[in-house]
C-alpha positions as CSV (number, residue, x, y, z in Angstrom):
1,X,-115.5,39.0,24.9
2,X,-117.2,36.4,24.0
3,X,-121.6,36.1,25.0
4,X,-121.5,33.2,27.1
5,X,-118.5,35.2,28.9
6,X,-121.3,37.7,30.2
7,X,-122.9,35.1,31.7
8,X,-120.6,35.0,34.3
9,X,-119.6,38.1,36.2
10,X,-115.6,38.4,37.2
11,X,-113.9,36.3,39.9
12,X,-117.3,33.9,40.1
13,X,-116.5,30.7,38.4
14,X,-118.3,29.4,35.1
15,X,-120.2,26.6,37.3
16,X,-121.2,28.7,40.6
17,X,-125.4,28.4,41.1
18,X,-127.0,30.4,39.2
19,X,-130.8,31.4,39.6
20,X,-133.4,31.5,36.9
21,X,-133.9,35.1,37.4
22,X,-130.5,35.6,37.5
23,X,-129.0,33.3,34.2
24,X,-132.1,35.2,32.2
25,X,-130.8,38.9,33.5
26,X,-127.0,38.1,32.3
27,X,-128.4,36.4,28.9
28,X,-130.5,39.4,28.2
29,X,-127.0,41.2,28.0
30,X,-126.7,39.5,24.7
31,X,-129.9,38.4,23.5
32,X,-133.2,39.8,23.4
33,X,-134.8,39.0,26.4
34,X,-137.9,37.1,24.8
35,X,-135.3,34.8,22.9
36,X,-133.4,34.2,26.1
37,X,-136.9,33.3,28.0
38,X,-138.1,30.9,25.1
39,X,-134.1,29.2,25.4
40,X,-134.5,28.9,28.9
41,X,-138.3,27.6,28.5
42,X,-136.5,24.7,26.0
43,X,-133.8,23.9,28.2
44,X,-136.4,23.3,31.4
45,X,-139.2,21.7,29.6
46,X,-141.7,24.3,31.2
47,X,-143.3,28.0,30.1
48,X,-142.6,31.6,31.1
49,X,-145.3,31.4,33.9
50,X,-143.1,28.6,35.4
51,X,-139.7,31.1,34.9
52,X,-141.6,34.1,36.6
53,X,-143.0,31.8,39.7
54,X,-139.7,30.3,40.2
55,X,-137.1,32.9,39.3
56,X,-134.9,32.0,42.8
57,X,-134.5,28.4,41.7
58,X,-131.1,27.4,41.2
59,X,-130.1,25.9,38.3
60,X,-128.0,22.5,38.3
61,X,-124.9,22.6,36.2
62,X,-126.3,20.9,33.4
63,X,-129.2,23.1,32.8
64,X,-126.6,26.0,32.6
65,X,-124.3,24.1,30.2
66,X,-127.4,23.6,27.9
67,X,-128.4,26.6,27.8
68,X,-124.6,28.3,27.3
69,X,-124.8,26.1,23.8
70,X,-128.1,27.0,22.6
71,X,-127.4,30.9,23.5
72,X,-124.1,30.7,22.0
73,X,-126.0,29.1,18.8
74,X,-128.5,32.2,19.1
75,X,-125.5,34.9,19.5
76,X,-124.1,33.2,15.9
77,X,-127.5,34.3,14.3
78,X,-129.6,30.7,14.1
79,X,-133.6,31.2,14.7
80,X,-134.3,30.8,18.3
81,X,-137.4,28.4,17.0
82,X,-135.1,26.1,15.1
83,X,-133.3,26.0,18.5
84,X,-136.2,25.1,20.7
85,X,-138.2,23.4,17.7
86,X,-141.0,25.0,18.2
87,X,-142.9,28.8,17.7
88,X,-146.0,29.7,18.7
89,X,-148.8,30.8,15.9
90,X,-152.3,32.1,16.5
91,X,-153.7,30.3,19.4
92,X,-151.4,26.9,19.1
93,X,-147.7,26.3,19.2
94,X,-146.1,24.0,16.2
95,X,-143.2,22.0,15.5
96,X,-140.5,23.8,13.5
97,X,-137.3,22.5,12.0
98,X,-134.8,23.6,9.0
99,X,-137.5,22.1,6.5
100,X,-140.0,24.5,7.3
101,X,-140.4,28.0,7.2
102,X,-140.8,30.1,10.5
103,X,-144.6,31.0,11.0
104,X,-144.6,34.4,12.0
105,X,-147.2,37.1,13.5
106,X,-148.2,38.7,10.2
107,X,-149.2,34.8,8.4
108,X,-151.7,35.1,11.1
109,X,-153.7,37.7,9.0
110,X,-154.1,35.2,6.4
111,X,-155.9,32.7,9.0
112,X,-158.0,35.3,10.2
113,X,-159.0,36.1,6.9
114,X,-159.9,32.6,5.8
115,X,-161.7,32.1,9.2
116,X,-164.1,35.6,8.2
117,X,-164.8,33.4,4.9
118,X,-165.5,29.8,5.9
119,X,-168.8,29.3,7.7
120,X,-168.5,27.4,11.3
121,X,-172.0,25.8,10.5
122,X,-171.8,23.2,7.8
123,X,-169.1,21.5,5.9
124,X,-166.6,23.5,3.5
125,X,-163.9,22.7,1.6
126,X,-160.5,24.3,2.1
127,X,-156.8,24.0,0.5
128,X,-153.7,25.4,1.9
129,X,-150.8,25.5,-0.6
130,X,-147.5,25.5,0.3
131,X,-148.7,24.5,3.9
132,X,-144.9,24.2,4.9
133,X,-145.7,22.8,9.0
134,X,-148.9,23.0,8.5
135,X,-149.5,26.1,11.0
136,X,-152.1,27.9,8.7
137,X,-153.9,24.4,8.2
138,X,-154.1,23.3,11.4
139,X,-155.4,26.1,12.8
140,X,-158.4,26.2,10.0
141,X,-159.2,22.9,11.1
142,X,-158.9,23.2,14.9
143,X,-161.8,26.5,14.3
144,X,-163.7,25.0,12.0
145,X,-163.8,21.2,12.9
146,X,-166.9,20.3,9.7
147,X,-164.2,21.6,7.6
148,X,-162.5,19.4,5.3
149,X,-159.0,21.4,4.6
150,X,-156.5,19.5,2.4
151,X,-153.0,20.7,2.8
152,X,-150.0,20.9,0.1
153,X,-146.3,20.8,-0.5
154,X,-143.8,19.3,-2.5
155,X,-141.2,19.0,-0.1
156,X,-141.1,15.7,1.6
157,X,-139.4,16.9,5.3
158,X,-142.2,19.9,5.3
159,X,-144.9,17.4,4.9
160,X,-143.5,15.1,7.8
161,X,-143.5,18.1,10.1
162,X,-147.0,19.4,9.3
163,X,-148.2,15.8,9.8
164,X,-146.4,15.4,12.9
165,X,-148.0,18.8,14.3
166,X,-151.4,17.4,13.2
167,X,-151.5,14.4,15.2
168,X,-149.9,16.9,18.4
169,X,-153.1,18.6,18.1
170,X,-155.1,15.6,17.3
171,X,-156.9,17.3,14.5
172,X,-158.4,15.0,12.2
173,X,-159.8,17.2,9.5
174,X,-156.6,17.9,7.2
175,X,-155.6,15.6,4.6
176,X,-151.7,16.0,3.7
177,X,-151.0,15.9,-0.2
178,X,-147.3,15.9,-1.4
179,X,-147.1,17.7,-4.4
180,X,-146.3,20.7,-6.6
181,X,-149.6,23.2,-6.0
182,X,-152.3,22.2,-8.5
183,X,-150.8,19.2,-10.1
184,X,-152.0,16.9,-7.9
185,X,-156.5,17.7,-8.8
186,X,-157.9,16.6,-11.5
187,X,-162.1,17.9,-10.5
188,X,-161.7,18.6,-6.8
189,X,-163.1,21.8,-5.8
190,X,-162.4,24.4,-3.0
191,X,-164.8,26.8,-0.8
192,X,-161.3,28.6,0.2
193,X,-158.0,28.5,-1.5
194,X,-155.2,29.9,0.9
195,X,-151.3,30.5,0.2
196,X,-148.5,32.1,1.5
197,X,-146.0,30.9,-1.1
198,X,-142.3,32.4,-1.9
199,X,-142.2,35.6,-2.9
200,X,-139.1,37.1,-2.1
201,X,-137.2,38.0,-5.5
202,X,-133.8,36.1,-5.8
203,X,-131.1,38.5,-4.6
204,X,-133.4,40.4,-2.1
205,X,-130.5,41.8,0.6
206,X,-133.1,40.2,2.9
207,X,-132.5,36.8,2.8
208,X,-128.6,37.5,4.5
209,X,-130.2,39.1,7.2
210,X,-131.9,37.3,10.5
211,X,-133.4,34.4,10.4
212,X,-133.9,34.0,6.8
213,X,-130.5,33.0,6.7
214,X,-131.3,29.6,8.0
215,X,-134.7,29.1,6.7
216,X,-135.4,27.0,3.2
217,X,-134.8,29.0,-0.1
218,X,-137.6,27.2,-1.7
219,X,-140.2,28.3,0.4
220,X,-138.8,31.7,0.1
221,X,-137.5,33.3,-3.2
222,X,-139.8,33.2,-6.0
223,X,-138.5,33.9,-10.0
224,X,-139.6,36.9,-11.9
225,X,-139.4,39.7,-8.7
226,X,-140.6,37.4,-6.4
227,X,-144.4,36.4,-8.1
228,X,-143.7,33.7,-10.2
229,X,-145.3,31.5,-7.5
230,X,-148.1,34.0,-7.0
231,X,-149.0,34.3,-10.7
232,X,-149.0,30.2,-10.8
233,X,-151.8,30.1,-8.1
234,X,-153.6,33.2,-9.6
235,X,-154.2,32.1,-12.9
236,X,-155.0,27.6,-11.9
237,X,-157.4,29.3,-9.2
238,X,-160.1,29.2,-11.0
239,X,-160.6,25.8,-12.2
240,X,-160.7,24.8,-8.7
241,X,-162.8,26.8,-6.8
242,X,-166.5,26.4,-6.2
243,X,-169.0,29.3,-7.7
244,X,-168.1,32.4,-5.4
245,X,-165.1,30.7,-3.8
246,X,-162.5,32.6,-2.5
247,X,-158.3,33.0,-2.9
248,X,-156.3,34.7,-0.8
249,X,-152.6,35.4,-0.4
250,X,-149.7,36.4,1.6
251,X,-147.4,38.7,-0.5
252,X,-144.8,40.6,0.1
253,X,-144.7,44.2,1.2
254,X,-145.0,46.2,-2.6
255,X,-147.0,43.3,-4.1
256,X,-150.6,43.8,-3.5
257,X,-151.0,45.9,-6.7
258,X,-149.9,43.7,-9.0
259,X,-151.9,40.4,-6.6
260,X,-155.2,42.7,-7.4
261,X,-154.1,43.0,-10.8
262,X,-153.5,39.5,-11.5
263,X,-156.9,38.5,-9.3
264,X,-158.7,41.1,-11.6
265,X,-157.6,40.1,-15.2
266,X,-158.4,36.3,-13.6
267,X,-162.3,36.7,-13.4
268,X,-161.9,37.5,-9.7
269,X,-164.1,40.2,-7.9
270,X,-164.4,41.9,-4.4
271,X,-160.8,42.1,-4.4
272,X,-159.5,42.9,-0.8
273,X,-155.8,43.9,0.4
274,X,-155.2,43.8,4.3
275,X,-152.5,45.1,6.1
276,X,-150.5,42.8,9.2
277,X,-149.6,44.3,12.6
278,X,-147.0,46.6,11.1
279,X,-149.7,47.9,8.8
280,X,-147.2,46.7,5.7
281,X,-150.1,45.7,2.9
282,X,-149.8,41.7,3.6
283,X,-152.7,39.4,2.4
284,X,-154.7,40.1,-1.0
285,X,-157.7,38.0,-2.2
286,X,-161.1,38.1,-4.3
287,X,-164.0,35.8,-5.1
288,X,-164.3,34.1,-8.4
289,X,-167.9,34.3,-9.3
């Protein structure tokens, strides 16, 4: 049987009403129930408080055809935010599509981090590399509004998202530079470097499982086990941060060793590693004095 076939219990017909409580109790069947709830959210232009307060409204038709695609587009394995276009990071919900990566819970860590570092009182400089939609930018820059954070990446599509979610937010403060990491400075210097660049080794069983399946390889799989990327940013660092500027990094799950090694043999000190809500080591950094 097919998923949309559980939508509809036997001898009622594909297009008898349907309630809101009711189409989200069949979908949940097939689906988990938070992706069902975000389709459903999608498909009526409204949030989950509106679902909850309304769950005896009867759906038209329509609204049930629509979501009947997108759920059968979820059963087949495609990202619920590519689906909806959007996903909700930190305290602000950002456009998504197939250019960017997916922000997820544990990149959150990393803002944190940077927001522990960046005084809220004066002006500070900040780069984002790899800033993909521009989640991790935006965010510095909506909590810390005299900060100046310049945000990077080489593909074309990720930087029209990220500057599409800036002007949703109507955050001022981020510049958008198109280009490969460094290559783009000559003497510009940085208060805070952040990345969360690829670092998933090519081959990793991962990447045909979920949603990384649908997601850009090039903001996923890095060369030499996964830290070619990482060793890139490590070792150029340096030459643009300020005296006692900071670097830190999203890695992946067994690479905070070798991050504090490569921070280390860099000139960097008060190396940190801190673990995301699953307690998996996640973000590494250190100050270059």
């Amino acid at each position: 049987m097919r998923g949309n076939d559980l939508l509809v219990p036997a001898r009622e017909s594909p297009d008898a009403s349907v309630t809101i409580g009711e189409l989200l109790q069949r979908a949940a069947n097939v689906v988990d129930r938070v992706d069902a709830r975000w389709i459903l959210q999608s498909v009526l232009n409204t949030d989950a408080a509106f679902l909850i307060a309304h769950a005896e409204q009867l759906l038209s038709t329509d609204q049930v055809a629509h979501f009947r695609q997108m759920l059968a587009r979820r059963i087949a394995g495609e990202p619920v935010a590519y689906l909806t276009g959007e996903r909700g990071f930190y305290d602000l919900v950002f456009e998504v599509t197939p250019d960017v990566l997916i922000p997820r819970p544990e990149t959150e860590l990393l803002v944190e981090m940077a927001l522990s570092k960046i005084p809220s009182d004066r002006k500070c400089n900040v780069l984002d590399l790899g800033t993909g939609s521009g989640a991790i930018a935006i965010t510095l820059a909506r909590h810390r509004a005299s900060t100046c954070v310049t945000a990077v990446d080489f593909s074309p599509g990720a930087m029209a998202v990220a500057r599409r979610n800036a002007r949703m937010h109507a955050v001022k403060n981020v510049v958008f530079i198109e280009a490969d990491w460094f290559s783009s400075f000559t003497s510009e210097k940085f208060d805070v470097i952040v990345a969360n660049p690829p670092y998933v080794a090519a081959g990793d069983p991962h990447l045909e499982e979920g949603d990384l399946r649908f997601e850009p390889l090039t903001a996923l799989v890095a060369q030499d086990n996964g830290l070619d990327c990482i060793r890139t940013i490590i070792a150029q660092a340096p030459s643009y941060l300020e005296p006692s500027g900071w670097l830190m990094l999203e890695h992946g799950y067994d690479q905070a060793d070798v991050c504090r090694e490569l921070l280390a043999k860099a000139g960097f000190t008060h190396l940190f590693t801190r673990p995301d809500i699953a307690g998996t080591d996640r973000v590494t950094g250190g100050q270059y004095e």
